[in-house]
mmJSON file of the N, C-alpha and C atoms, coordinates in Angstrom:
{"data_MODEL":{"atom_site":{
"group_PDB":["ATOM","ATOM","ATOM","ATOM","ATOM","ATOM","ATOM","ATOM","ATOM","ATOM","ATOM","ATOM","ATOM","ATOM","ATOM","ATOM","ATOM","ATOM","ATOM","ATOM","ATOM","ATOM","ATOM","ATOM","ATOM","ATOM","ATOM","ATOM","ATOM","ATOM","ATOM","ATOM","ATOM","ATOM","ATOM","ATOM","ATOM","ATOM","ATOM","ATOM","ATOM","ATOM","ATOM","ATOM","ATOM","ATOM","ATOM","ATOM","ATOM","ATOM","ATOM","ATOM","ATOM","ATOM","ATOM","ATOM","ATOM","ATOM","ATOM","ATOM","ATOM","ATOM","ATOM","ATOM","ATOM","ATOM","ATOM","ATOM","ATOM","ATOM","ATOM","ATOM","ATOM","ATOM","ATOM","ATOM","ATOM","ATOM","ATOM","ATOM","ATOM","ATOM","ATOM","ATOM","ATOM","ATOM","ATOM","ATOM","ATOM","ATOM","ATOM","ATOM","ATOM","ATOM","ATOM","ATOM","ATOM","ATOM","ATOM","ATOM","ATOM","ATOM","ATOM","ATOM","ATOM","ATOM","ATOM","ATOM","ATOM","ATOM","ATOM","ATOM","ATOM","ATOM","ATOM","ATOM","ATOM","ATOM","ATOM","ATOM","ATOM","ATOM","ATOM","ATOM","ATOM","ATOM","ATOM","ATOM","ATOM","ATOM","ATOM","ATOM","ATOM","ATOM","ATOM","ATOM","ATOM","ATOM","ATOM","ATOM","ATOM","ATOM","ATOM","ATOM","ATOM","ATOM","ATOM","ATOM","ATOM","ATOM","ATOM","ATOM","ATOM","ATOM","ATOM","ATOM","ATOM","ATOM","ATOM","ATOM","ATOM","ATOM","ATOM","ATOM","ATOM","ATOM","ATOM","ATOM","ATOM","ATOM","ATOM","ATOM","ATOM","ATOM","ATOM","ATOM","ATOM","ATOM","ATOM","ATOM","ATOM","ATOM","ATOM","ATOM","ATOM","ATOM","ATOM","ATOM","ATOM","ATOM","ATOM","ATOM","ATOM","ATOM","ATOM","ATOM","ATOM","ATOM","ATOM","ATOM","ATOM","ATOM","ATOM","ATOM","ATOM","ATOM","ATOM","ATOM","ATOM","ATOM","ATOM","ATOM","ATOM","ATOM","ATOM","ATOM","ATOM","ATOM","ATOM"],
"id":[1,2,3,4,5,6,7,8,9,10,11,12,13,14,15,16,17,18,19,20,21,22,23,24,25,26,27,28,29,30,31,32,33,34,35,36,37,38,39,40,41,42,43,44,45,46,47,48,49,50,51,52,53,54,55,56,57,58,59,60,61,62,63,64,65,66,67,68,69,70,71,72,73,74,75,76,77,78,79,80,81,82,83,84,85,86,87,88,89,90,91,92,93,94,95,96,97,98,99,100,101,102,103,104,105,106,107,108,109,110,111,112,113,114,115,116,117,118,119,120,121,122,123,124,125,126,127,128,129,130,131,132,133,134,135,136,137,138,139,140,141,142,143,144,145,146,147,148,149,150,151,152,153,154,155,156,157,158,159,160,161,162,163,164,165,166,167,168,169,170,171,172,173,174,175,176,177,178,179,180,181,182,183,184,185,186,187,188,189,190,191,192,193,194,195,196,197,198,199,200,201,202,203,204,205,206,207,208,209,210,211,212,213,214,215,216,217,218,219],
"type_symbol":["N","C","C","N","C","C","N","C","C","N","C","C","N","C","C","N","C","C","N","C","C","N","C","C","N","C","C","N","C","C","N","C","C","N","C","C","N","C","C","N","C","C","N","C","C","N","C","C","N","C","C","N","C","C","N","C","C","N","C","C","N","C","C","N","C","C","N","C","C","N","C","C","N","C","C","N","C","C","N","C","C","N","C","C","N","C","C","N","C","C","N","C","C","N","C","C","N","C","C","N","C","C","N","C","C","N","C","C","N","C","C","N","C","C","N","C","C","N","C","C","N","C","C","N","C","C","N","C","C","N","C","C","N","C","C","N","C","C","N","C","C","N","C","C","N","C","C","N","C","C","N","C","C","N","C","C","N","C","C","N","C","C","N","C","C","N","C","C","N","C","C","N","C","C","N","C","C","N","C","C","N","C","C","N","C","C","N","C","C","N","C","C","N","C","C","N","C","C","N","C","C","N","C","C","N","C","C","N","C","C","N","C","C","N","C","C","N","C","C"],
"label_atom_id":["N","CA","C","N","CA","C","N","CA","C","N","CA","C","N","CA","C","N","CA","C","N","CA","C","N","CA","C","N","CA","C","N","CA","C","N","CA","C","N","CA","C","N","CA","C","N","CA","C","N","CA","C","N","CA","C","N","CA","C","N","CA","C","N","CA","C","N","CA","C","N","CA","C","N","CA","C","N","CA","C","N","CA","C","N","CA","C","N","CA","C","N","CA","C","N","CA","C","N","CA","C","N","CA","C","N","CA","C","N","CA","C","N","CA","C","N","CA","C","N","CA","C","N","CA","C","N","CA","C","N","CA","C","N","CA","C","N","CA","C","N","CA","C","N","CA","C","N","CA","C","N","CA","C","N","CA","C","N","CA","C","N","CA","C","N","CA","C","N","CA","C","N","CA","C","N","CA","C","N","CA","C","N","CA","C","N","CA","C","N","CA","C","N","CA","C","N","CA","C","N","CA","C","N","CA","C","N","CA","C","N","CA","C","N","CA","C","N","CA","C","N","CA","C","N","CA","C","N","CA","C","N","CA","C","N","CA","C","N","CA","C","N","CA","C","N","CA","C","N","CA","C","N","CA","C"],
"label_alt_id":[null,null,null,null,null,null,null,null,null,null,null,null,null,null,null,null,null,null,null,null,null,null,null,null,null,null,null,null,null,null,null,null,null,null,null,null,null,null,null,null,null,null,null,null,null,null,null,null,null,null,null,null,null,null,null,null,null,null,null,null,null,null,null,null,null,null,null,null,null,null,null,null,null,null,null,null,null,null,null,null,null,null,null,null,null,null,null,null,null,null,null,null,null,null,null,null,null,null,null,null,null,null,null,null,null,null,null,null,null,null,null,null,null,null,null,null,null,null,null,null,null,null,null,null,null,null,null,null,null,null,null,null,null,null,null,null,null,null,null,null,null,null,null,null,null,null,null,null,null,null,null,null,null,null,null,null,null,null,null,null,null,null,null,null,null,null,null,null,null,null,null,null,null,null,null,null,null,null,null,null,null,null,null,null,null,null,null,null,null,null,null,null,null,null,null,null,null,null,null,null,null,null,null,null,null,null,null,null,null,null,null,null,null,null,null,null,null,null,null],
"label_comp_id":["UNK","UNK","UNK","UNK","UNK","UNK","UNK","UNK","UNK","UNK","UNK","UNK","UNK","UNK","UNK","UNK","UNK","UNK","UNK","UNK","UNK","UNK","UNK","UNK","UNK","UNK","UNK","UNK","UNK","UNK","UNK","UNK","UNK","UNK","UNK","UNK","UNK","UNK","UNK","UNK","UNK","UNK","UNK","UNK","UNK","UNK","UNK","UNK","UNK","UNK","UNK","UNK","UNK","UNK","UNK","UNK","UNK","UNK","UNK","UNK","UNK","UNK","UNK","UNK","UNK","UNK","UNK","UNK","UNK","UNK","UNK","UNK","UNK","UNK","UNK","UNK","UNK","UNK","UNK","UNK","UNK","UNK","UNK","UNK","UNK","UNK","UNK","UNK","UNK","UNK","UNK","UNK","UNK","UNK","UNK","UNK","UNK","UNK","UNK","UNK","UNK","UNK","UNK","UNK","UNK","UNK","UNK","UNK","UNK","UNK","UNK","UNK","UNK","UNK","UNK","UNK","UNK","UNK","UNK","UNK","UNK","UNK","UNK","UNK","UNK","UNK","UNK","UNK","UNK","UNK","UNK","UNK","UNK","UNK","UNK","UNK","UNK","UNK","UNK","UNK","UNK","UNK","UNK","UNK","UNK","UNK","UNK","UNK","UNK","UNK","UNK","UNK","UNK","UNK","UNK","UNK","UNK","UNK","UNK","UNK","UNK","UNK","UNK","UNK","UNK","UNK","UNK","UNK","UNK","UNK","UNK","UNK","UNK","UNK","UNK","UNK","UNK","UNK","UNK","UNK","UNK","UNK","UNK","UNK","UNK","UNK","UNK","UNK","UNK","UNK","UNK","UNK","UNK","UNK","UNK","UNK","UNK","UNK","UNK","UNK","UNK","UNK","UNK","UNK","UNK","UNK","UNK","UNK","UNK","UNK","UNK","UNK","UNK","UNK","UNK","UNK","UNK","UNK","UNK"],
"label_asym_id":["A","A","A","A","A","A","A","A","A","A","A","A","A","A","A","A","A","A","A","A","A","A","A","A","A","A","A","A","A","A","A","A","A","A","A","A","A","A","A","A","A","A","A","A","A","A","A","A","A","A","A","A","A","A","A","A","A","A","A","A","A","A","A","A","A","A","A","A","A","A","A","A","A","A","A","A","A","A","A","A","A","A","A","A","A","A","A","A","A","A","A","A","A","A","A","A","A","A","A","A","A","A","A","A","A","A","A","A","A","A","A","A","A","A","A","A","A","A","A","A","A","A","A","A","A","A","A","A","A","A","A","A","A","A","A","A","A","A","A","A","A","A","A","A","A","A","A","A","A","A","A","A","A","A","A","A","A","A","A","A","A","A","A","A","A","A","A","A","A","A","A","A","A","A","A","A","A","A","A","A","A","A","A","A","A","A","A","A","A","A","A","A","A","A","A","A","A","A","A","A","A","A","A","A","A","A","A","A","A","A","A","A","A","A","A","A","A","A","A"],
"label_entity_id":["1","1","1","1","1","1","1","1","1","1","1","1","1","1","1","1","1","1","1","1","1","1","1","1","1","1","1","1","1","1","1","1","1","1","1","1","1","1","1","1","1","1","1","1","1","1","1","1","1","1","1","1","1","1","1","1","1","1","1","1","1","1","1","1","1","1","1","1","1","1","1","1","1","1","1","1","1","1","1","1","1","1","1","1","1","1","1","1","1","1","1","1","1","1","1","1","1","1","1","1","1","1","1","1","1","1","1","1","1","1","1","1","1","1","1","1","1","1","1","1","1","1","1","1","1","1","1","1","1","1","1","1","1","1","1","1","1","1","1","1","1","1","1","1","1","1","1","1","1","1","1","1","1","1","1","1","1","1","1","1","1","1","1","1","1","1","1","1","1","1","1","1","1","1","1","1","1","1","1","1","1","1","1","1","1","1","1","1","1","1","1","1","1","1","1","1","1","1","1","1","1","1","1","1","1","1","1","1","1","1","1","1","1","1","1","1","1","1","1"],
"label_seq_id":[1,1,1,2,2,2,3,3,3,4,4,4,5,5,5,6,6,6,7,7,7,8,8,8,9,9,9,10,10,10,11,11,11,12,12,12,13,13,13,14,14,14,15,15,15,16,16,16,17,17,17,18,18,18,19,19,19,20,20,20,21,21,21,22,22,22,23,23,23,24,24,24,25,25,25,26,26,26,27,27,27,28,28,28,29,29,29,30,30,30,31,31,31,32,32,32,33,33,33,34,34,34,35,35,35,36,36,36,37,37,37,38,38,38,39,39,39,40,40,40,41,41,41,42,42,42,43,43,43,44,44,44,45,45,45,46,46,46,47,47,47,48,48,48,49,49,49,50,50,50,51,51,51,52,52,52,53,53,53,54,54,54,55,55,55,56,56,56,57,57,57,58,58,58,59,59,59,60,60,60,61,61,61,62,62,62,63,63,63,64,64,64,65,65,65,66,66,66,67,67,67,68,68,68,69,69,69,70,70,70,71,71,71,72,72,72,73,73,73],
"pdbx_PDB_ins_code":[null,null,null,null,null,null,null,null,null,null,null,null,null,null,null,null,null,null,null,null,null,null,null,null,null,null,null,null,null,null,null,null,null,null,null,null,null,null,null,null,null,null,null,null,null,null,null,null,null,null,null,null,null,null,null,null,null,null,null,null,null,null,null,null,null,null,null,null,null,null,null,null,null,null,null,null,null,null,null,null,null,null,null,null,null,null,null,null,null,null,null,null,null,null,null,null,null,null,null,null,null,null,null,null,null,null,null,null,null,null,null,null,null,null,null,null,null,null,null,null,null,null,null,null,null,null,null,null,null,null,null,null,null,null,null,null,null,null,null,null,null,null,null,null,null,null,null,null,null,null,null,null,null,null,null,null,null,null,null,null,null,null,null,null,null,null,null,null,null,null,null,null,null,null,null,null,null,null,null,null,null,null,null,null,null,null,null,null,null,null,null,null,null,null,null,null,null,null,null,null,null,null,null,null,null,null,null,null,null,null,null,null,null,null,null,null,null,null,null],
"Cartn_x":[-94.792,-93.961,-94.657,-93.676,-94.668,-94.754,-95.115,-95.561,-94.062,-93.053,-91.491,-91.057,-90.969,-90.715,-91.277,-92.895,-93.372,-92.672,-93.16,-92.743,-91.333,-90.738,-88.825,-88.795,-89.669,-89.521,-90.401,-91.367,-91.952,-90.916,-90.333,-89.325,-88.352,-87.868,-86.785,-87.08,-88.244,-89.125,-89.11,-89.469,-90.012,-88.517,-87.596,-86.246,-85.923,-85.892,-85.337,-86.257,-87.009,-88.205,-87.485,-87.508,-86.939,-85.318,-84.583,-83.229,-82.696,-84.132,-83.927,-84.415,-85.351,-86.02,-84.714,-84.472,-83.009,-81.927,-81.621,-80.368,-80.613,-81.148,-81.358,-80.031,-79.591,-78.165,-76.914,-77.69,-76.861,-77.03,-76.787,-76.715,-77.51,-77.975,-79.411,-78.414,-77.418,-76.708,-77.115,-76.655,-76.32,-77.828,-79.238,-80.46,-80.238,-80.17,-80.37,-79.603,-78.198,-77.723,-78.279,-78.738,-79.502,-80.714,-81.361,-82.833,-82.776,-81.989,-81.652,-80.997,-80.085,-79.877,-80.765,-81.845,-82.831,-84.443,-84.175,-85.23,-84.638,-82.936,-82.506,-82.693,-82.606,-82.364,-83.55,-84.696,-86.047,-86.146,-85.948,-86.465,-85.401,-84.003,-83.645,-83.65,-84.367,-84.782,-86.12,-86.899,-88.416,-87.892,-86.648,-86.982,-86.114,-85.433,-84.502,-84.836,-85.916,-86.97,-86.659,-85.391,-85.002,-83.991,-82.858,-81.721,-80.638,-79.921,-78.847,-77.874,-77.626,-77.108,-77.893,-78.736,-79.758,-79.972,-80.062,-80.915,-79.366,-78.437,-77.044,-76.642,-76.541,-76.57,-77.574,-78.769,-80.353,-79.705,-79.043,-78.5,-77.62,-76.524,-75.287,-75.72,-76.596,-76.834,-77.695,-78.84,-79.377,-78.962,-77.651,-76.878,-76.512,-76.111,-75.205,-76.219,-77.03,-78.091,-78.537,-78.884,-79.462,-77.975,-77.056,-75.329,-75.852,-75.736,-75.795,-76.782,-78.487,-79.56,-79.336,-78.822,-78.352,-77.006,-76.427,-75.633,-75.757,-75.068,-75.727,-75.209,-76.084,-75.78,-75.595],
"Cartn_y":[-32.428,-32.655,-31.985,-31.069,-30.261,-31.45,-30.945,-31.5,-32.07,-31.207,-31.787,-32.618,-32.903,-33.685,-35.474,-34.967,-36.361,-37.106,-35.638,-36.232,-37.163,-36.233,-36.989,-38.119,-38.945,-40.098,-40.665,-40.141,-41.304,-41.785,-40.943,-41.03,-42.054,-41.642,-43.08,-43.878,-44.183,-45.179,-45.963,-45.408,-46.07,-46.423,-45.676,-45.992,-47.442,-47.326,-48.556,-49.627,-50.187,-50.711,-51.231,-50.71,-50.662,-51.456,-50.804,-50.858,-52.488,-53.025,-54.559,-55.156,-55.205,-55.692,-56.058,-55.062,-55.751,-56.126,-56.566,-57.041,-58.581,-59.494,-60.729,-61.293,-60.945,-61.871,-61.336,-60.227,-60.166,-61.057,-61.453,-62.028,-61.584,-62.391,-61.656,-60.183,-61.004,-59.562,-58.64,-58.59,-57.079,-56.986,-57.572,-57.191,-56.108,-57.197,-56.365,-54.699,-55.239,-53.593,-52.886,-52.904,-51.726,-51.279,-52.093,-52.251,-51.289,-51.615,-51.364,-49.837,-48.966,-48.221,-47.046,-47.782,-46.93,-46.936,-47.665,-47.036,-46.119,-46.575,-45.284,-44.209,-43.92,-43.08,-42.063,-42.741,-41.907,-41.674,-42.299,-42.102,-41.42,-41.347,-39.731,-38.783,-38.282,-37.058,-37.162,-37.723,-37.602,-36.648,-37.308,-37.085,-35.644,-35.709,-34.109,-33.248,-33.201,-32.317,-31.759,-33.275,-32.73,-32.575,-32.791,-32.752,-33.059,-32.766,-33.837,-34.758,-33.941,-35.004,-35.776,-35.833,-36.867,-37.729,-37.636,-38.397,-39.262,-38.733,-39.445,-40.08,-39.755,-40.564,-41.611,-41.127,-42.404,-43.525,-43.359,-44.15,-45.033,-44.363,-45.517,-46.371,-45.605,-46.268,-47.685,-47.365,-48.139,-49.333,-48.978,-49.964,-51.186,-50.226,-51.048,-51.99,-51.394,-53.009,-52.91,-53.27,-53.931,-55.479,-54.77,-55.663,-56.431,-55.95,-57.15,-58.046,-57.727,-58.571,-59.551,-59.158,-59.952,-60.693,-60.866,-62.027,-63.398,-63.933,-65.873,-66.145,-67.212,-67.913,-69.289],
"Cartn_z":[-59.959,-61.137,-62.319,-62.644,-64.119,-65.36,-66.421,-67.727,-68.097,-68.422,-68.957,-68.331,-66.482,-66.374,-66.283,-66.507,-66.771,-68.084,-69.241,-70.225,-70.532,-69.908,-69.556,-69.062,-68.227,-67.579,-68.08,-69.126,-69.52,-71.213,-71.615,-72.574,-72.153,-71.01,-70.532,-70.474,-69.736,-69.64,-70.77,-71.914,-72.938,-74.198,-73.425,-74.02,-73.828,-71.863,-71.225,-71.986,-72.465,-72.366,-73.961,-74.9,-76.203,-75.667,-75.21,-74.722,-74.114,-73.708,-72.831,-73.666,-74.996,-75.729,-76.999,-77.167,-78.705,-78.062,-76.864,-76.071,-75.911,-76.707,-76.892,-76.539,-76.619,-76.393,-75.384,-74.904,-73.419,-71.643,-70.794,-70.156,-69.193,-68.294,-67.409,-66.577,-66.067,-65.03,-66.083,-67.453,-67.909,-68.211,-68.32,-68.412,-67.449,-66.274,-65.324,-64.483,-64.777,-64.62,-65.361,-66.774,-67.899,-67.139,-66.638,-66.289,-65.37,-64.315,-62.849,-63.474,-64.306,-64.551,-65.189,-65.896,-66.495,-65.439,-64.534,-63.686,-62.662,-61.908,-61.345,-61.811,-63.179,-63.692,-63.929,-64.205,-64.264,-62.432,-61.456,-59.818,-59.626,-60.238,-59.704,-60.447,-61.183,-62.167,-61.152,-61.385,-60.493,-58.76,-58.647,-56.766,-57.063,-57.6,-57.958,-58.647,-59.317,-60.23,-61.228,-62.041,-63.139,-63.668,-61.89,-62.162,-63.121,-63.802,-64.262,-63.519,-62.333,-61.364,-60.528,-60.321,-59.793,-60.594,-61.845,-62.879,-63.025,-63.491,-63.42,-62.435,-60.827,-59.714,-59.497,-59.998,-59.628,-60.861,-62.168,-63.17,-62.397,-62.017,-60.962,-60.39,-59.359,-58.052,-58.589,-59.175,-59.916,-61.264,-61.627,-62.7,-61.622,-60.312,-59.499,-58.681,-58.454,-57.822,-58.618,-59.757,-60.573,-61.397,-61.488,-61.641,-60.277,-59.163,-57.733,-57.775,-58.382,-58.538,-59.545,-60.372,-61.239,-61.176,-60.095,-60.01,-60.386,-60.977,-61.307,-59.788,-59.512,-58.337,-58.006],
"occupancy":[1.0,1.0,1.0,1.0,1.0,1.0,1.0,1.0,1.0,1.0,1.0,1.0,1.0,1.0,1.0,1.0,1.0,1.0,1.0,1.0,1.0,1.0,1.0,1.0,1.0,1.0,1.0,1.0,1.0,1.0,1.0,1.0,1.0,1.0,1.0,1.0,1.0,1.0,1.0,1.0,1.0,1.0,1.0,1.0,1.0,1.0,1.0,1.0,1.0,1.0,1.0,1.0,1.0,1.0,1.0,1.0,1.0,1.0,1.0,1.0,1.0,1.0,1.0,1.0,1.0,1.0,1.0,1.0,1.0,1.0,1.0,1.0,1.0,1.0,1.0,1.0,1.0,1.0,1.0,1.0,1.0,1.0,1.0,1.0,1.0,1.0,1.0,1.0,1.0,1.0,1.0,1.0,1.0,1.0,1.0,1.0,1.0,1.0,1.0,1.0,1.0,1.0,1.0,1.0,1.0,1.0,1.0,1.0,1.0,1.0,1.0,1.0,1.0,1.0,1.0,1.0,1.0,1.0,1.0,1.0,1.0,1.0,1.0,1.0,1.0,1.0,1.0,1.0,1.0,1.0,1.0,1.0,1.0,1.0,1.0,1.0,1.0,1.0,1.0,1.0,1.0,1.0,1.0,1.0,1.0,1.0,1.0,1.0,1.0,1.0,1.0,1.0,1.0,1.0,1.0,1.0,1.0,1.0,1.0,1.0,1.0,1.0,1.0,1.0,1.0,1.0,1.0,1.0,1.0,1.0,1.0,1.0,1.0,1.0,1.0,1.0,1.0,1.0,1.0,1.0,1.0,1.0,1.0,1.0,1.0,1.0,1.0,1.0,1.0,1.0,1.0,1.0,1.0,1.0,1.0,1.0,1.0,1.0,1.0,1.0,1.0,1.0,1.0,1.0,1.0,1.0,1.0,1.0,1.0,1.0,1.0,1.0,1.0,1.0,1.0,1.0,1.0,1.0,1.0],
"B_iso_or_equiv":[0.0,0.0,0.0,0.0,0.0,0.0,0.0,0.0,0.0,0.0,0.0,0.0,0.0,0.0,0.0,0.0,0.0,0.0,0.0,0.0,0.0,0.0,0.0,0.0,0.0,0.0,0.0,0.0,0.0,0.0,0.0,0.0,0.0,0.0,0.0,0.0,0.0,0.0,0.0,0.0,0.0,0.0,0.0,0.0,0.0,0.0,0.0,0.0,0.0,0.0,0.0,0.0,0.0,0.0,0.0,0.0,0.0,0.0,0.0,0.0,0.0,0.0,0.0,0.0,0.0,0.0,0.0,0.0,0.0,0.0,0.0,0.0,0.0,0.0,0.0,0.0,0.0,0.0,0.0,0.0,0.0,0.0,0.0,0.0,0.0,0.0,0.0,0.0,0.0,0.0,0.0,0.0,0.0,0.0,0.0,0.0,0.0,0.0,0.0,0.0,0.0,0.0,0.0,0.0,0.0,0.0,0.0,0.0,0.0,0.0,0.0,0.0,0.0,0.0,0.0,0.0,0.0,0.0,0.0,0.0,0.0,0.0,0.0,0.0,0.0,0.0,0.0,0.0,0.0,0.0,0.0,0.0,0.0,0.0,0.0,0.0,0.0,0.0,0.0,0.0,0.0,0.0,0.0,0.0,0.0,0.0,0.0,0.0,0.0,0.0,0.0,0.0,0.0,0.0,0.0,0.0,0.0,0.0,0.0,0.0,0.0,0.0,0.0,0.0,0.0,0.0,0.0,0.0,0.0,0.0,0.0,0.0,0.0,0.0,0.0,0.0,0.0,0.0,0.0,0.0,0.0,0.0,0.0,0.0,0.0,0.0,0.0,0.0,0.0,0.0,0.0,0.0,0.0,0.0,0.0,0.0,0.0,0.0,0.0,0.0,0.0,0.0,0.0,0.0,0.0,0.0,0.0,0.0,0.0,0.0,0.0,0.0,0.0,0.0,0.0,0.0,0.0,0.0,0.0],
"pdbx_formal_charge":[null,null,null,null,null,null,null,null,null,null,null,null,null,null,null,null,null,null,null,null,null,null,null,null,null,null,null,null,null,null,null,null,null,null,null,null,null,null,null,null,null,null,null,null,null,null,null,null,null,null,null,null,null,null,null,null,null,null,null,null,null,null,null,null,null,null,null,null,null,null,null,null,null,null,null,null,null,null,null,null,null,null,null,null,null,null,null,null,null,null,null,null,null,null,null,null,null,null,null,null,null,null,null,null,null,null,null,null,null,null,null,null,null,null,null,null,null,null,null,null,null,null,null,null,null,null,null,null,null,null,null,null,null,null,null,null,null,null,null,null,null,null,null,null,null,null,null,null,null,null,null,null,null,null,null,null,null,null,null,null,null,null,null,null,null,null,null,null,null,null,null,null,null,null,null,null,null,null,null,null,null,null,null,null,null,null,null,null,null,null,null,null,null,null,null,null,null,null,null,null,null,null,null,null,null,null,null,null,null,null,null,null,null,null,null,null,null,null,null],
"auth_seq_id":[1,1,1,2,2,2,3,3,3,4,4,4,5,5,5,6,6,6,7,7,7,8,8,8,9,9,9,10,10,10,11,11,11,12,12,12,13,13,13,14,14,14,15,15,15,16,16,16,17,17,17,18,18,18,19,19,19,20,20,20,21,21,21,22,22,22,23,23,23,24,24,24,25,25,25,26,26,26,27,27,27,28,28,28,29,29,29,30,30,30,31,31,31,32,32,32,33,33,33,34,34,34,35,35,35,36,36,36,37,37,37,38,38,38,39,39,39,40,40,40,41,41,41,42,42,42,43,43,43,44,44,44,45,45,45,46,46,46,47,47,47,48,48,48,49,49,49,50,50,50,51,51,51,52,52,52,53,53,53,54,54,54,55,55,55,56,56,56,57,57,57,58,58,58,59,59,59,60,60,60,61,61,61,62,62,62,63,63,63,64,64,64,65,65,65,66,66,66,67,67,67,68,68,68,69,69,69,70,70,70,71,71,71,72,72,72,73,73,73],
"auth_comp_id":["UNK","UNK","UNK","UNK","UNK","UNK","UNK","UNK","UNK","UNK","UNK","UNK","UNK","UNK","UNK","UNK","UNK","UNK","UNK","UNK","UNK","UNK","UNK","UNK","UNK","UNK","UNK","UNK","UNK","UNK","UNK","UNK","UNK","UNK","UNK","UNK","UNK","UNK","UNK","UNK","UNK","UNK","UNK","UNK","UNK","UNK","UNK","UNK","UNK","UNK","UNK","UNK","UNK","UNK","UNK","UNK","UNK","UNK","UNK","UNK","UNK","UNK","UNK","UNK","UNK","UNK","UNK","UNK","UNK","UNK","UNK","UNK","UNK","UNK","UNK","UNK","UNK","UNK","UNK","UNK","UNK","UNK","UNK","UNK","UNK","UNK","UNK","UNK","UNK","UNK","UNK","UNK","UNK","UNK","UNK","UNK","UNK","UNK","UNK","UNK","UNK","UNK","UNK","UNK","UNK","UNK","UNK","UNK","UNK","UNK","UNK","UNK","UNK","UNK","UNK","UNK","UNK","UNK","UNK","UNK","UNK","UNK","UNK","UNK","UNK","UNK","UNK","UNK","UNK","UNK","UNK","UNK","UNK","UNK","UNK","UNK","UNK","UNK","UNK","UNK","UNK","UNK","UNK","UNK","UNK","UNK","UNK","UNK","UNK","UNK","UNK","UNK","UNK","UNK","UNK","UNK","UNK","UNK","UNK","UNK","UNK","UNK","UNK","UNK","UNK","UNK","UNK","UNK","UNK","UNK","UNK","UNK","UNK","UNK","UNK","UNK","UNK","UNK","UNK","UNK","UNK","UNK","UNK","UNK","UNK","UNK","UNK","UNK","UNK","UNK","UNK","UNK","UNK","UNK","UNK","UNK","UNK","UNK","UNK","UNK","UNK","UNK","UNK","UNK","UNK","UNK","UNK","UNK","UNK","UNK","UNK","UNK","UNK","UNK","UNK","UNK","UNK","UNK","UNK"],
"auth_asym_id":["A","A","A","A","A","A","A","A","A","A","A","A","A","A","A","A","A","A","A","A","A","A","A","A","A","A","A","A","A","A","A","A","A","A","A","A","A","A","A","A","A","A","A","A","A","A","A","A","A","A","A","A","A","A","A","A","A","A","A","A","A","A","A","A","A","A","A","A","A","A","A","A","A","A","A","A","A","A","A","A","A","A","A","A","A","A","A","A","A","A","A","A","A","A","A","A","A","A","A","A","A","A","A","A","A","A","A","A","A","A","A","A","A","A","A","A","A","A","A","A","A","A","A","A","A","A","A","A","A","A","A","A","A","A","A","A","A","A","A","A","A","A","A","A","A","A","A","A","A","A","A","A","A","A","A","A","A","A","A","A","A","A","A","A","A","A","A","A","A","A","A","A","A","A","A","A","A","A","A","A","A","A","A","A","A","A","A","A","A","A","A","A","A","A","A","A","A","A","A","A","A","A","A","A","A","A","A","A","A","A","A","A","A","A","A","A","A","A","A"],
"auth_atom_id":["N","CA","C","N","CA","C","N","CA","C","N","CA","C","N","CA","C","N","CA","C","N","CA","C","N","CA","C","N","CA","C","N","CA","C","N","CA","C","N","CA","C","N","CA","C","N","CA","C","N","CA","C","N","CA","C","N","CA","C","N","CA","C","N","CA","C","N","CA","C","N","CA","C","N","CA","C","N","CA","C","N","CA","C","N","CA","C","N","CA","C","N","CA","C","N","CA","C","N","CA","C","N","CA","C","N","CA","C","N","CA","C","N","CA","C","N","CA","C","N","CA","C","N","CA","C","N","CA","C","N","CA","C","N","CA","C","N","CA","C","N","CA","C","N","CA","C","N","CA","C","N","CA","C","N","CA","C","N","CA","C","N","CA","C","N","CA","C","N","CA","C","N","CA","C","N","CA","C","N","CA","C","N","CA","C","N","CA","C","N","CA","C","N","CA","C","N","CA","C","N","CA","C","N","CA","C","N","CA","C","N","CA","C","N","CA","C","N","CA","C","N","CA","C","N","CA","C","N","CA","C","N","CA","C","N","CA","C","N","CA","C","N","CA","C","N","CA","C","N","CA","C","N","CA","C"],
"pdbx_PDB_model_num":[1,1,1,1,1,1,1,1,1,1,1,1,1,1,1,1,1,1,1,1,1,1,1,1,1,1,1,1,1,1,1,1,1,1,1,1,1,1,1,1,1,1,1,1,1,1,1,1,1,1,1,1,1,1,1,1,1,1,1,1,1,1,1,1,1,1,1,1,1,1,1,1,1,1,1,1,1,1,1,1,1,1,1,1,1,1,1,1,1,1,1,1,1,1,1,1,1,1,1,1,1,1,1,1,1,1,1,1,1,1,1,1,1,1,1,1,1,1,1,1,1,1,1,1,1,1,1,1,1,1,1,1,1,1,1,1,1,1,1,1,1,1,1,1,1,1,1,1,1,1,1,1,1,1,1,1,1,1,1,1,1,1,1,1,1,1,1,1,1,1,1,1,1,1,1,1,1,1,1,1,1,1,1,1,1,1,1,1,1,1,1,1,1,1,1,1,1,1,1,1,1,1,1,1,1,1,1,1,1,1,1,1,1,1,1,1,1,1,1]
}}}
C-alpha cells in the first residue's frame, strides 16, 4: 500500500471516529450501520488499492452488517 493510500484510510478512519462521536442521539442500529459503513469502507479501498468501487462496495456491504449487528433484540 503506497503513502496516499494509507493516508486515505487513515482520513476515514479519523472521519468515522468524529462521525460516531456527534451522533449522540442516534440509536445504537444507526451507530452501528455508520460504524459498520466507515470501516467497510476504508477495508475496501485497502483490498482494491484505491478503488472507488471497492471503497463504495466495502461502504454497503459494511453499512449492511453493521444495520444487522445492530438490531435491538
Amino acid at each position: 500500500m503506497n503513502t496516499i493510500q494509507k493516508f486515505a484510510a487513515l482520513v476515514i478512519t479519523i472521519a468515522t471516529l468524529f462521525e460516531s462521536a456527534g451522533c449522540s442521539d442516534m440509536s445504537h442500529r444507526d451507530k452501528d450501520t455508520a460504524a459498520g459503513a466507515g470501516i467497510g469502507g476504508v477495508a475496501g479501498a485497502v483490498l482494491t488499492g484505491g478503488s472507488a468501487a471497492g471503497t463504495i462496495g466495502g461502504a454497503a456491504v459494511g453499512g449492511v452488517i453493521g444495520n444487522q449487528v445492530g438490531k435491538e433484540k
